[in-house]
C-alpha positions in Angstrom: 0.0 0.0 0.0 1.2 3.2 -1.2 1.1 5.8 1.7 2.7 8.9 0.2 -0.3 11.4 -0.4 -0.9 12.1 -4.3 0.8 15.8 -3.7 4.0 14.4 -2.9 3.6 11.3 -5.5 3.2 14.3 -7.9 6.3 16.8 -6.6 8.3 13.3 -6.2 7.3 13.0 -10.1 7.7 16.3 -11.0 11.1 16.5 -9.6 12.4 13.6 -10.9 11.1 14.4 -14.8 13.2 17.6 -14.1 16.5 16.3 -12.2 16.7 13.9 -15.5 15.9 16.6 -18.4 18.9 18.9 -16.4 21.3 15.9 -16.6 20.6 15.4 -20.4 20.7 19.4 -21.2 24.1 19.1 -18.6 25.5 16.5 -20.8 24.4 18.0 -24.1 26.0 21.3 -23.2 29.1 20.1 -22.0 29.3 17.9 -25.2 29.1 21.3 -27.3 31.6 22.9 -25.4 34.1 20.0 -25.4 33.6 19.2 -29.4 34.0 22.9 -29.9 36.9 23.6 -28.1 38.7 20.0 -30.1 37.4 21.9 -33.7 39.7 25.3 -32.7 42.9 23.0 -32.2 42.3 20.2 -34.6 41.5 23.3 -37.4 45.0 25.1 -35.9 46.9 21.5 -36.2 45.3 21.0 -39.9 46.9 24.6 -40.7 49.8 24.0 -39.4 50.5 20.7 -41.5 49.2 22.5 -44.9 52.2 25.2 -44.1 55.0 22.9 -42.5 58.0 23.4 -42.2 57.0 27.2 -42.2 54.4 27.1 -39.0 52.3 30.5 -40.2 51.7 32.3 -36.8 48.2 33.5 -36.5 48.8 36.1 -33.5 50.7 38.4 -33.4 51.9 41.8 -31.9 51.7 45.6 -33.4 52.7 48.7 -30.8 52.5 50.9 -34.6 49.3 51.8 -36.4 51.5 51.9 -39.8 52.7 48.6 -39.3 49.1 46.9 -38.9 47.4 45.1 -42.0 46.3 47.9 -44.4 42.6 46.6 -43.9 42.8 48.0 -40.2 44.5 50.5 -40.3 41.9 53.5 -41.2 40.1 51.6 -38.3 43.2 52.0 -35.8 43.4 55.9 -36.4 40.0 56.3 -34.9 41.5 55.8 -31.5 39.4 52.8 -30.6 38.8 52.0 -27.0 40.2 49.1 -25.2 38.4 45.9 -25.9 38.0 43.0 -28.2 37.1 43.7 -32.0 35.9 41.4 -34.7 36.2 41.9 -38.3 34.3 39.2 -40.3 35.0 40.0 -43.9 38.8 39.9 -43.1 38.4 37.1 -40.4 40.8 38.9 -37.8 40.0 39.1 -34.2 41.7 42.3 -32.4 42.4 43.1 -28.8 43.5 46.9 -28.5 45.5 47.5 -25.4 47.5 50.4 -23.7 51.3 50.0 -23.0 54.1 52.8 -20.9 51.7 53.6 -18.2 48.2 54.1 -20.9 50.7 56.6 -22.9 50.0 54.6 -26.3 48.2 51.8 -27.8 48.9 48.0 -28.6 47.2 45.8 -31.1 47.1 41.9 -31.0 45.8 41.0 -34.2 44.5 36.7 -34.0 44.0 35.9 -37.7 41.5 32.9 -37.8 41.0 32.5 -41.4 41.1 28.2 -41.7 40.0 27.9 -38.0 36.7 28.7 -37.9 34.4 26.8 -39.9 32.6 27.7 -42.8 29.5 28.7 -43.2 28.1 26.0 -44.8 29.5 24.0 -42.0 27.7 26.0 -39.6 24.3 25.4 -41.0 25.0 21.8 -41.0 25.8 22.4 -36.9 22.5 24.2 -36.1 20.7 21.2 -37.5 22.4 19.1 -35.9 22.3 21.1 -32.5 18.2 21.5 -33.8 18.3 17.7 -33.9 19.6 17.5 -30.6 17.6 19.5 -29.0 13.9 18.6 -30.5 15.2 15.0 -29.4 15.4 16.1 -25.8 12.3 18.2 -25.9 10.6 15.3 -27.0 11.8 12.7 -24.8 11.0 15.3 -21.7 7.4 14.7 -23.1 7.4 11.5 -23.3 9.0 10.6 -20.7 6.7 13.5 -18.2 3.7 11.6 -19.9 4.8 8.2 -18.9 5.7 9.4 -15.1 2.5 11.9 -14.2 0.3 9.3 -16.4 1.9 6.9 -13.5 0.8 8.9 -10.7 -2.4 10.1 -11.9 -3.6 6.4 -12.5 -5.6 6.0 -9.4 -7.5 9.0 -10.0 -8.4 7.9 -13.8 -9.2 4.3 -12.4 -11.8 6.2 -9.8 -13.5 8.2 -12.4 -14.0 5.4 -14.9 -15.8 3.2 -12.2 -17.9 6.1 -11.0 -18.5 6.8 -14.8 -19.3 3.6 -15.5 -22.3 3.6 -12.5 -26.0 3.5 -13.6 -27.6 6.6 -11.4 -30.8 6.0 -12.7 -30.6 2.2 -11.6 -28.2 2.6 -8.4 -28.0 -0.6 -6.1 -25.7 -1.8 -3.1 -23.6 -3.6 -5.6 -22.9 -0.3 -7.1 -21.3 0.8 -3.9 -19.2 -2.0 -3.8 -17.4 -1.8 -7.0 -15.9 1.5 -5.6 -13.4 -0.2 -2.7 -11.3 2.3 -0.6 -8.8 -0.4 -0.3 -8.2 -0.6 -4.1 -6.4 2.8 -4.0 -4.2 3.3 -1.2 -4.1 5.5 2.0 -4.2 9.1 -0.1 -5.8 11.3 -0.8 -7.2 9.2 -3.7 -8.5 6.5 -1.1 -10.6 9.2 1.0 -12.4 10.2 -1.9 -13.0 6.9 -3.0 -14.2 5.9 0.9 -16.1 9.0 1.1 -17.9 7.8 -2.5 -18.4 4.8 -1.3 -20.3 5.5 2.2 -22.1 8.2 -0.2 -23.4 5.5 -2.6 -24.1 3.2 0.8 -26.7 5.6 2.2 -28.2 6.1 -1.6 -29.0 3.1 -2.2 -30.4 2.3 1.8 -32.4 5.5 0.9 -33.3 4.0 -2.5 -34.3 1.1 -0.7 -36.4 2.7 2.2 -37.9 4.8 -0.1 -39.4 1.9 -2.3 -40.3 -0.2 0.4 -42.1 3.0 2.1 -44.1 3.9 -1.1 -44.9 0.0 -1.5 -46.3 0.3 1.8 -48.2 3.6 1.6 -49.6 2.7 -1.8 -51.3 -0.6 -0.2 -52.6 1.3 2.8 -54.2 4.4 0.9 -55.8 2.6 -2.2 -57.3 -0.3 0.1 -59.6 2.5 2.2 -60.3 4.1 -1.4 -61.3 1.2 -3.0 -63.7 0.2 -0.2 -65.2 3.7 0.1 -65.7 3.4 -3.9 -67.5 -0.1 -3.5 -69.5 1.1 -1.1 -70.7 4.1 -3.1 -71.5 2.2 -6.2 -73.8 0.1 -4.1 -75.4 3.1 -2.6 -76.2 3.9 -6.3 -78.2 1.4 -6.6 -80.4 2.2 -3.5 -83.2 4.0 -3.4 -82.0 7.5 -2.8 -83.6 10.8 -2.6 -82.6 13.7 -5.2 -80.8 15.5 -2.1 -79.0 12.0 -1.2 -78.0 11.5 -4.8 -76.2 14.9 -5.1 -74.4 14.2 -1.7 -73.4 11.0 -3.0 -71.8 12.6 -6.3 -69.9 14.9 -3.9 -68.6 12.1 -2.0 -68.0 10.2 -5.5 -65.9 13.2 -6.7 -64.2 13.1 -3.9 -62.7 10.2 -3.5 -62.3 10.0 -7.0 -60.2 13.1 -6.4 -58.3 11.4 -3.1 -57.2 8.5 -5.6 -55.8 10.9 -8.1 -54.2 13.0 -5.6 -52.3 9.6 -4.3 -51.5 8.4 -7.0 -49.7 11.6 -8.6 -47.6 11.8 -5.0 -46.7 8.3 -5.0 -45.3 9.1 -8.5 -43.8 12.0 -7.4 -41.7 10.0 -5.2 -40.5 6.8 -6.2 -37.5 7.0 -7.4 -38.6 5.0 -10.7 -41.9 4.6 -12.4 -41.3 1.0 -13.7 -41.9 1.7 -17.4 -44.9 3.4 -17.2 -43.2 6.8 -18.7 -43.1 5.2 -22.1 -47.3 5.2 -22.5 -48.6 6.1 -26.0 -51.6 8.2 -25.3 -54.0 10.8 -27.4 -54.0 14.5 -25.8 -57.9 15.1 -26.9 -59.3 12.1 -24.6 -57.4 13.1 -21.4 -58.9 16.3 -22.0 -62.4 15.6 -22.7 -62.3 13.3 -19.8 -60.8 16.3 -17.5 -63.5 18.8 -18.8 -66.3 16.4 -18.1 -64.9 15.3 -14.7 -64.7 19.2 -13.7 -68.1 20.5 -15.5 -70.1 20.2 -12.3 -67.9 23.3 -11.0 -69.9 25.0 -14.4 -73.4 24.2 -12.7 -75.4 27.7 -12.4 -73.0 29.2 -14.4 -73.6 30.4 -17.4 -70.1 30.1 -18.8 -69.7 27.6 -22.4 -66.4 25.6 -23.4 -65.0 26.2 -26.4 -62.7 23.2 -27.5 -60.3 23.6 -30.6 -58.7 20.2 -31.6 -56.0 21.8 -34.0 -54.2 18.8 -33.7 -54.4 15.2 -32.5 -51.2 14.6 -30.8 -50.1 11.7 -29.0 -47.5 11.5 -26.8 -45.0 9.0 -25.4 -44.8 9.5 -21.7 -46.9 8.7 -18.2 -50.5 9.0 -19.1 -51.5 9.4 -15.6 -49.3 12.1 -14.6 -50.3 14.0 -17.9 -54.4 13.5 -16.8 -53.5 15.0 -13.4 -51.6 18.1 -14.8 -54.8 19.0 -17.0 -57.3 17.7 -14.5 -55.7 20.2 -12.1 -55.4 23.3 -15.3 -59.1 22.7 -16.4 -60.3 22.4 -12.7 -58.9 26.1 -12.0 -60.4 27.7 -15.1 -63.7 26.5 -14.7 -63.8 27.1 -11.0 -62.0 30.9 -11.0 -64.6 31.8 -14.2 -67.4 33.7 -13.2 -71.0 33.5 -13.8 -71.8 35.3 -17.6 -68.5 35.8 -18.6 -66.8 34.8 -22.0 -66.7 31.0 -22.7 -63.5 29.0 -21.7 -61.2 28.2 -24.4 -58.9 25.2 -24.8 -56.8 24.6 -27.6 -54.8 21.7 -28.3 -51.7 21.7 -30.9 -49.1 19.6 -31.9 -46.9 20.2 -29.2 -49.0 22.8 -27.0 -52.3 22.6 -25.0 -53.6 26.1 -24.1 -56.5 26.8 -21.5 -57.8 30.5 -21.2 -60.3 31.4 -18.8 -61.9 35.2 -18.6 -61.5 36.7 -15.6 -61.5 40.2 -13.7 -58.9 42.5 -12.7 -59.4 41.5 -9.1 -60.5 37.9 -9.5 -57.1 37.5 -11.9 -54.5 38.3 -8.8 -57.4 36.5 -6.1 -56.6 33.7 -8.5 -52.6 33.3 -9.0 -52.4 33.9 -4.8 -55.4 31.4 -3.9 -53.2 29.1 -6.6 -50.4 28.8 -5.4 -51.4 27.6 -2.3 -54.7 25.7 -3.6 -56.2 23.4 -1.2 -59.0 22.5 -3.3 -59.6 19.3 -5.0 -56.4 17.1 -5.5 -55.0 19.3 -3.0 -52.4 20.9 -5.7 -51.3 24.4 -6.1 -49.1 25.5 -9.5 -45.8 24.5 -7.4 -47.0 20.7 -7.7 -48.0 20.9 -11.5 -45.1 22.2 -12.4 -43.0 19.7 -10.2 -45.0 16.9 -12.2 -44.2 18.9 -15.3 -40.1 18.9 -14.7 -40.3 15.6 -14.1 -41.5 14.7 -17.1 -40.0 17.1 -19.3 -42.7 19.2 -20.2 -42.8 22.7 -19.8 -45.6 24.4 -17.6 -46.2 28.3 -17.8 -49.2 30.8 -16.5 -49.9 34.0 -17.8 -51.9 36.4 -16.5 -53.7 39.2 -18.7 -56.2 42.2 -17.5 -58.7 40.1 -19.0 -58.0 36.6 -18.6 -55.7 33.9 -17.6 -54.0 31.8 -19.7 -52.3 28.5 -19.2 -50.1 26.6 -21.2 -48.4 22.8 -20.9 -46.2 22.0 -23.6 -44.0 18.7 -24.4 -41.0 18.4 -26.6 -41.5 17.8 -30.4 -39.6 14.6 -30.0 -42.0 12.6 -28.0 -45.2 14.0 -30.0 -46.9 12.0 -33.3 -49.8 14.5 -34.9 -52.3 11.7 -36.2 -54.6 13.9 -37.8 -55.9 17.9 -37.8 -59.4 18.6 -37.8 -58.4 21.0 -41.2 -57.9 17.6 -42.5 
């Protein structure tokens, strides 16, 4: 077990990549300077041997302007200062000095044509020095690659199983693929044990949570069910006309109580078990709303205006779309006032659209009483547009001086237009 922390594996790294490119550059300079200072002498040797037995002497001495090479000498009665000179068309190197006590100047003169190398030859150097060099550069890259790829392979090995984890299907055996052991006592390790208890309390939550909903769906819709048997018996009695509009109410009702539990128990599993890939029609769930909401238009003298534009069907959960519109149509008709204009809904292609007339005052009344509605299911706007998000449809409520309009869209993608009543 590796128990150096992944910032000193890294500055250990680092460090080491470094000490070796400074031994390379070390040697490669050194190299230069040795092989250069070997091409001065063995060029003075060759020069030597061309000229032998007369050895040519390349330095020497001139304490007289007059008595310097005539291509220096115009330069020399400018009085140049002390210092090293370099004349490249002639190839002579001077050093100008003073002699008796700085009275006059001295020139050494270091003639150097057939020591250094041509230019040609130069050219052919800088390549090969370029060679050299993009060789080294190279092999830093490589060999930096190689090392930090070395140290950052726990952290690539973490990310790839955590990549590799289903979210939307998380179990306990996901949380045991990531093993603290696995990577060390670093930095690396904590994040992997602190992923790992993570994923633990996920999936026990996953787990709770399904068993809880599991639970509360048998408890809830075993009441329901029995109140509903019991009320279509009572339809069969012998009621009075007051008794049979008492036992509607109760009817609606509890109709309304199974709606609203199934919509939360949707809202919180965790999954829906395939029931978000339903094929449905738009139009029926709507009919069915407007006709399940029409007693709140009883002494009312409002009409419904339907326009089927479109027939779209969509590919999602059925259930939660008939409790979005249920809720829509169920606050226009109930926040529309007696007389008023008739309430419009309009289904397109990718778009359902429910406008209700209102006043000034009954349009704010409305949006505040909304959003914390605790009539029928129970929902206010927050809810619907909860159920929306999780769906992916979009949910927005605009209010006008005159009216109120509501729209619920879905994505193109998941809509089929069967037919158009222009059609």
């Amino acid at each position: 077990m590796n128990r150096r922390s992944l910032r000193k594996r890294v500055a250990f790294a680092f460090a080491l990549c470094m000490t070796l490119l400074s031994v390379l550059w070390g040697f490669a300079f050194f190299a230069a300077i040795k092989l250069s200072e070997d091409r001065v002498v063995v060029n003075q040797l060759q020069r030597a041997v061309e000229h032998y037995p007369e050895l040519t002497a390349d330095i020497r001495g001139y304490d007289d302007i007059a008595s310097l090479p005539e291509s220096l000498q115009v330069w020399a009665q400018t009085h140049p200062d002390e210092g090293i000179y370099e004349f490249e068309p002639e190839e002579l190197h001077v050093a100008v000095f003073s002699v008796d006590n700085a009275q006059r100047r001295a020139f050494v003169v270091f003639d150097v044509a057939g020591i250094e190398a041509a230019s040609s030859e130069d050219g052919w150097w800088f390549l090969l020095i370029a060679g050299v060099v993009g060789t080294l550069g190279m092999l830093g890259f490589v060999l930096g690659m190689m090392v930090m790829g070395r140290v950052i392979a726990p952290v690539a090995q973490l990310a790839h199983i955590v990549a590799d984890i289903d979210l939307a299907k998380l179990s306990t055996e996901d949380a045991k693929r990531i093993s603290a052991n696995q990577f060390g006592d670093n930095e690396v390790g904590v994040l992997a044990e602190t992923i790992e208890k993570t994923l633990q309390r996920i999936s026990a939550f996953i787990a709770r949570e399904r068993e809880f909903t599991d639970s509360v769906s048998h408890e809830l819709r075993t009441p329901v069910t029995v109140i509903m048997g019991a009320l279509e018996l009572l339809e069969h009695s012998a009621l009075s006309t007051n008794d049979v509009k008492a036992l509607d109410r109760i009817k609606r009702a509890t109709l309304d109580i199974k709606t609203t539990i199934e919509l939360f128990l949707c809202l919180a599993r965790e999954a829906n078990d395939g029931v978000d890939n339903e094929v449905f029609l738009v139009w029926p769930q709507v009919n069915k709303a407007i006709e399940q909401q029409r007693f709140l238009l009883d002494g009312k003298r409002v009409a419904v205006q339907v326009d089927e534009l479109a027939a779209p069907e969509i590919c999602g959960h059925a259930q939660a779309f008939s409790i979005a519109v249920n809720n829509l149509v169920r606050n226009a008709f109930e926040y529309t006032l007696d007389g008023q204009e008739p309430i419009t809904v309009c289904i397109k292609p990718n778009e359902l659209i429910i406008i209700n007339p209102v006043s000034n005052d009954d349009t704010t009344q409305c949006l505040r009483t909304e959003t914390v509605s605790t009539h029928g299911y129970g929902l206010g706007l927050g809810i619907v547009q909860r159920l929306c998000e999780r769906h992916g449809w979009s949910f927005l409520l605009l209010s006008q001086s005159t009216h109120v309009e509501a729209r619920l869209s879905w994505p193109e993608h998941d809509t089929k237009s069967l037919s158009t009543n222009q059609d």
